[in-house]
C-alpha positions in Angstrom: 17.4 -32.2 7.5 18.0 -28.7 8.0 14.5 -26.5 8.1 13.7 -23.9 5.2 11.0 -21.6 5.6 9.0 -20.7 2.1 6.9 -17.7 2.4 4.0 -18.0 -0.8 5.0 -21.7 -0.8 2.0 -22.8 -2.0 1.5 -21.6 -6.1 3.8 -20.6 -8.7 7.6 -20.7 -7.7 7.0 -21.9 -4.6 5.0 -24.8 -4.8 7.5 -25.8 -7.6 11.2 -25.4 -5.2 8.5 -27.7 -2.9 7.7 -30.0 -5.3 11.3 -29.9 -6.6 13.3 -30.2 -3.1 10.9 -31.4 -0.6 13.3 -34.3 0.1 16.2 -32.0 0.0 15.3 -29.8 2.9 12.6 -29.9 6.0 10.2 -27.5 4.6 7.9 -25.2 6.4 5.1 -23.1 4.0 3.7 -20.0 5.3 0.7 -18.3 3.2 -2.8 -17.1 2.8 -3.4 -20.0 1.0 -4.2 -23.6 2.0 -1.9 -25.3 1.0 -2.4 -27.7 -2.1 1.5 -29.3 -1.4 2.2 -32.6 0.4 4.8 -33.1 2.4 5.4 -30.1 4.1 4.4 -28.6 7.6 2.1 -25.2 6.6 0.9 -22.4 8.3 -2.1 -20.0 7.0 -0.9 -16.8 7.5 -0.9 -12.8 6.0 2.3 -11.8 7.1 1.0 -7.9 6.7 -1.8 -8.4 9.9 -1.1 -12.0 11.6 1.5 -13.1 13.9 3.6 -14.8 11.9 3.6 -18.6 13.3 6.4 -19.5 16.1 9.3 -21.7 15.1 11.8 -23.0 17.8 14.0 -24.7 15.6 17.4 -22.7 13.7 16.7 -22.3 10.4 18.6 -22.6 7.5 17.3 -20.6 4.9 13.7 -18.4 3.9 12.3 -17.7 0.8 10.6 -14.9 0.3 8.2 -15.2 -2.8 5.2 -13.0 -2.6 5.0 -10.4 -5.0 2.6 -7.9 -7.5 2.7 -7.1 -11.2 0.2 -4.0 -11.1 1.2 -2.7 -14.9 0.4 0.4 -15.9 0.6 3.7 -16.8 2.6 6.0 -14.7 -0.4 8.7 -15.1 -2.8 5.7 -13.8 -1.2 4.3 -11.0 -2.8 6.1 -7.2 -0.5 6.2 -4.6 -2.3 3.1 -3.1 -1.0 1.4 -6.1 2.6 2.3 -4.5 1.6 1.5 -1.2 0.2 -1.9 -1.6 3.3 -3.3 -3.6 5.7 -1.8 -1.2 4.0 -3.6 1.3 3.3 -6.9 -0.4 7.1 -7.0 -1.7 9.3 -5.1 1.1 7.1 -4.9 4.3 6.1 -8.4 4.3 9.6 -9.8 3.6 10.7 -7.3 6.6 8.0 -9.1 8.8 9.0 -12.7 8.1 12.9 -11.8 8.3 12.2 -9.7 11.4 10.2 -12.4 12.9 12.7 -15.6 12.3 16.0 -13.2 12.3 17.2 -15.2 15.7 16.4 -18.7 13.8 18.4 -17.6 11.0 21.4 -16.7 13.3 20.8 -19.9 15.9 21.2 -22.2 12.5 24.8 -23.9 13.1 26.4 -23.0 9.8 25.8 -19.9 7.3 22.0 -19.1 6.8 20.7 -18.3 3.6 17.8 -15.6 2.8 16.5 -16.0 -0.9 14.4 -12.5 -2.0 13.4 -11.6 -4.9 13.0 -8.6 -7.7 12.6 -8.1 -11.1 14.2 -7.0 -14.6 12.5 -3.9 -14.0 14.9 -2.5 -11.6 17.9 -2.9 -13.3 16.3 -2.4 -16.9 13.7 0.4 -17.3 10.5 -0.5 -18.6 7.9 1.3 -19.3 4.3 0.7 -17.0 6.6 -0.6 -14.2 7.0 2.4 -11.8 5.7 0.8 -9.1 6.5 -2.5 -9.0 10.0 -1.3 -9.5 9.9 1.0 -7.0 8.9 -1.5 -4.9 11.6 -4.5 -5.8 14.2 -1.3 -6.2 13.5 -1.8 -2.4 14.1 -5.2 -2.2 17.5 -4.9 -3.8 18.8 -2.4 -1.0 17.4 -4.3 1.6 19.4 -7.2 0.0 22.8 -5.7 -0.1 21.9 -3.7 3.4 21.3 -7.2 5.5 23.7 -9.1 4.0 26.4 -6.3 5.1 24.7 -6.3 8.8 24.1 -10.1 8.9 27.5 -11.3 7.4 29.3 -13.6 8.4 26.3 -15.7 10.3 23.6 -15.2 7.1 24.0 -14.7 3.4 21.3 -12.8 1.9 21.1 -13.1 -2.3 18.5 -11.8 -4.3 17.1 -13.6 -7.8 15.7 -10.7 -10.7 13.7 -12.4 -12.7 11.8 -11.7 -15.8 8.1 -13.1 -16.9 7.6 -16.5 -15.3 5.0 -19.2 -16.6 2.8 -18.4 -13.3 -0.4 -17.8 -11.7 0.4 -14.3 -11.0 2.1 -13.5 -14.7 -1.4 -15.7 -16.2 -3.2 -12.3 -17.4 -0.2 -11.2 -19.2 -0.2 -14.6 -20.9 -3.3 -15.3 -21.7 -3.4 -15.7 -25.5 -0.7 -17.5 -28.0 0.3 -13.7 -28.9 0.4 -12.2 -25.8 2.9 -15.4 -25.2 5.1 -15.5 -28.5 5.2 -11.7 -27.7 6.8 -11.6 -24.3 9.1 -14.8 -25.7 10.6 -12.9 -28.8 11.6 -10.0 -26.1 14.3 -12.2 -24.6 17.9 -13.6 -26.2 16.4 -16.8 -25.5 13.3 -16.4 -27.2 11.4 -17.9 -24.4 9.5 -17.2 -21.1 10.6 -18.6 -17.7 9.7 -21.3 -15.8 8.6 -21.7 -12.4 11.0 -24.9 -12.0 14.4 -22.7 -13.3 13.3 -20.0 -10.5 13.3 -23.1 -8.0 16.5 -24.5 -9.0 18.3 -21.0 -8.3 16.6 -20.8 -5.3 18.3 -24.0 -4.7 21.4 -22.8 -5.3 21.5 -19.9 -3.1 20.3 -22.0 -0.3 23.0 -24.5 -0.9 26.7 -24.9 -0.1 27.1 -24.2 -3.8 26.5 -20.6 -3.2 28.5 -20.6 -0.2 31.0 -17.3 -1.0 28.1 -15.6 -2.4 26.5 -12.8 -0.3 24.4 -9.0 -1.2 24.0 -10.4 -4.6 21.2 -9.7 -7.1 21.2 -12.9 -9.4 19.7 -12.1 -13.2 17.5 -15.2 -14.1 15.6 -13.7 -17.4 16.5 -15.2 -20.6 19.1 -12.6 -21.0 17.1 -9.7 -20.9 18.9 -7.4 -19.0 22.4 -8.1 -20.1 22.4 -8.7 -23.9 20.2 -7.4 -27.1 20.0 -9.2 -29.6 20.5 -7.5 -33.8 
């Protein structure tokens, strides 16, 4: 099976593509975490201040999953704020990509790099200036690669909106706070973790195989549609 590497493969959207596709792909986890998934090789790593761990074999695709939701006024947010999810989103992923960028290319076939951003970029929301700054990022950088990388590595972006995780569990905490964030998309529900893994799937995948530079909605509709 060919190798994919899953940066933050170890909670949330991560554990779930492992859980999901473990027997689909050779799957290496990277994170700060232990890891709490079978079936996987992992390494315990902060890609922002340790040498990321050294893979000899191509690889066919990475996923890039770490990420922020610092929410809140524009007039509360410090420039450390801005700093810390630019390098959490886009400094890390540059790390990791810059780090495995021969892999990727060594892989006999078309590469796939999965990154991901939010609704916030492409829909402005209020108390999300930095984490859309930072995921604003991640788009260019998206489109930017997979123009310099093409034809050997497609690079894809997904733009999700809330996901049932860990890191979107204080904006869910009560039945309100949840019926709340559902009634704010067409669908009338939040995400889940397993949809995220699935697209990630996807974009990994032959199925995805003319698809490159692309930034892939997956929120209930949210960005494309209102309902009356």
């Amino acid at each position: 099976m060919s190798k994919v590497v899953v940066i933050g493969g170890t909670s949330g959207i991560g554990k779930s593509f492992v859980e999901t596709y473990h027997s689909s792909y050779s799957i290496q986890t990277i994170s700060r975490s232990e890891n709490s998934v079978k079936f996987v090789e992992h390494s315990v790593c902060d890609v922002l201040e340790n040498t990321l761990p050294q893979i000899d074999d191509p690889i066919q695709g990475i996923v890039y999953l770490p990420g922020s939701i610092a929410l809140k006024p524009f007039k509360s947010l410090k420039t450390e704020h801005f700093i810390s999810d630019f390098q959490i989103n886009v400094i890390g992923a540059v790390n990791v990509l810059k780090a495995y960028e021969s892999n990727l290319k060594a892989y006999d076939g078309v590469s796939s790099v999965v990154l991901f951003s939010t609704v916030a970029v492409q829909k402005g929301m209020a108390f999300h200036a930095s984490i859309a700054s930072a995921k604003g990022a991640i788009e260019g950088l998206t489109r930017s690669l997979a123009a310099e990388w093409s034809p050997q590595v497609r690079v894809n972006c997904i733009a999700p909106s809330i996901v049932d995780t860990p890191l979107a569990s204080r904006l869910l905490r009560t039945d309100k706070q949840r019926e709340a964030s559902a009634a704010r998309h067409p669908l009338q529900r939040i995400g889940t973790a397993y949809e995220m893994a699935h697209t990630i799937d996807f974009l990994l995948s032959d199925k995805s195989s003319w698809m490159t530079g692309q930034v892939i909605s997956v929120d209930g509709g949210m960005s494309a549609i209102q309902k009356i």
